[in-house]
C-alpha positions as a Python dict, from the first residue, in 0.01 Angstrom:
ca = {
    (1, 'X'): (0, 0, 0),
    (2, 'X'): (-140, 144, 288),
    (3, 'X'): (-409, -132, 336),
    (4, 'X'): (-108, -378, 369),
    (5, 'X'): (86, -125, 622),
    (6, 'X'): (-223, -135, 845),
    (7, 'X'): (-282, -546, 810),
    (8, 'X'): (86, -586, 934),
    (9, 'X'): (-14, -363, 1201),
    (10, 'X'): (-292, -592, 1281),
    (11, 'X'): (-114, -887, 1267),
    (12, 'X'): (190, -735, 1523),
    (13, 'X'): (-150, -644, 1728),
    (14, 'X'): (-255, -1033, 1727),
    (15, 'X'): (107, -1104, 1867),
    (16, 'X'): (106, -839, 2128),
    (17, 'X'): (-247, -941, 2231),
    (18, 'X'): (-138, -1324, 2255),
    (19, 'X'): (166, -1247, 2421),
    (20, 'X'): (51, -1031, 2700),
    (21, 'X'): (-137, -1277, 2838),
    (22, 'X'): (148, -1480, 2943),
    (23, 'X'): (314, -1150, 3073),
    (24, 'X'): (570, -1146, 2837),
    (25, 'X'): (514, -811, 2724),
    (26, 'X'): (565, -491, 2898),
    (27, 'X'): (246, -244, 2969),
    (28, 'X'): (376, 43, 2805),
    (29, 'X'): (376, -154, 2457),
    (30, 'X'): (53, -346, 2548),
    (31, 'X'): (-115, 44, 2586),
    (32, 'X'): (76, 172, 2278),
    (33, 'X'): (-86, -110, 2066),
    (34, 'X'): (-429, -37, 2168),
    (35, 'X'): (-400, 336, 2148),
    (36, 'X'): (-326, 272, 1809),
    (37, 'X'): (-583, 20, 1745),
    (38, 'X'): (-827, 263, 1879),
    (39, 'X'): (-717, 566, 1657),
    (40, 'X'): (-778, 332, 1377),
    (41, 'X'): (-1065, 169, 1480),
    (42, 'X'): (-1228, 540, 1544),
    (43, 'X'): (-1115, 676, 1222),
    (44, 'X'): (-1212, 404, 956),
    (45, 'X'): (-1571, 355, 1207),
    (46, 'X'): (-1688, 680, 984),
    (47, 'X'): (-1725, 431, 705),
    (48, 'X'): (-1957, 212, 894),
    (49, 'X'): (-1727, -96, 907),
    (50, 'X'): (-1794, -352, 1167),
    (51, 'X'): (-1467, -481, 1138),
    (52, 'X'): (-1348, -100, 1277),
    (53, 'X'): (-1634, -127, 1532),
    (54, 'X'): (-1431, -450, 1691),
    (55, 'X'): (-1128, -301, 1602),
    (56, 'X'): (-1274, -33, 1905),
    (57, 'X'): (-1389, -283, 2101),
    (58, 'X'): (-1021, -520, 2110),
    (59, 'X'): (-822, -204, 2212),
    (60, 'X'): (-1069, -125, 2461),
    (61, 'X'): (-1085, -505, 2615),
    (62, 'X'): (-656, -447, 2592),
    (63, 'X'): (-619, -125, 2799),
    (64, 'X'): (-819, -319, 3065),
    (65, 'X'): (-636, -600, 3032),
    (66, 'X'): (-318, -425, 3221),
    (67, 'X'): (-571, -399, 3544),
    (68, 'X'): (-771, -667, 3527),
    (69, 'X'): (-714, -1049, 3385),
    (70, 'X'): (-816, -1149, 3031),
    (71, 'X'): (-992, -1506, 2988),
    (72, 'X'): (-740, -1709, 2761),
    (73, 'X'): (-1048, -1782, 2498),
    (74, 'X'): (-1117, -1390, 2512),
    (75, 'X'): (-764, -1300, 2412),
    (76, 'X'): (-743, -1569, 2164),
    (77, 'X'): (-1063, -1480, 1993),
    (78, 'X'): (-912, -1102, 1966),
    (79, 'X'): (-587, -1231, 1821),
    (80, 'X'): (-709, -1472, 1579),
    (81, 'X'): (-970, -1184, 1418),
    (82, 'X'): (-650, -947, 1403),
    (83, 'X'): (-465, -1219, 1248),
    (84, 'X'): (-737, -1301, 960),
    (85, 'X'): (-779, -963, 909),
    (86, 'X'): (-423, -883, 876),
    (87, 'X'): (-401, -1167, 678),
    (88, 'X'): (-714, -1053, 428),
    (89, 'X'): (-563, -744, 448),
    (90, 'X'): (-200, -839, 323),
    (91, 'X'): (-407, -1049, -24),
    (92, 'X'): (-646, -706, -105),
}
């Protein structure tokens, strides 16, 4: 159950990621979302996962995305792993 929780959370991660770059969402929720991602990326690295490791890696690319600008192929490439891995996550 909670593997699917945290591949919906992904996947809402992928859309926040592709929509910020067209400014469309506000930084507050862009920060929130890689907080998150962080916490979670830093809690399941213990395990050795390099999925977690990029998981650390996206949220830290998306806080400095709010001060700097974000190559479109960058911010795709974050938001289609999120998506396959939310994806993955929602058939385990």
């Amino acid at each position: 159950m909670i593997v699917k929780i945290l591949g919906g959370f992904d996947i809402v991660a992928a859309l926040v990621i592709f929509f910020s770059y067209f400014n469309f969402i506000p930084e507050k929720l862009i920060l929130f979302i890689a907080l998150i991602l962080l916490a979670k990326g830093i809690f399941f690295l213990i395990s050795k996962d390099i999925a977690s490791a990029i998981d650390v890696v996206i949220a830290i690319v998306l806080i400095s995305s709010t001060q700097i600008h974000i190559p479109y192929a960058i911010t795709a490439l974050m938001a289609f792993f999120l998506i396959q891995k939310g994806f993955f996550s929602w058939l385990a």
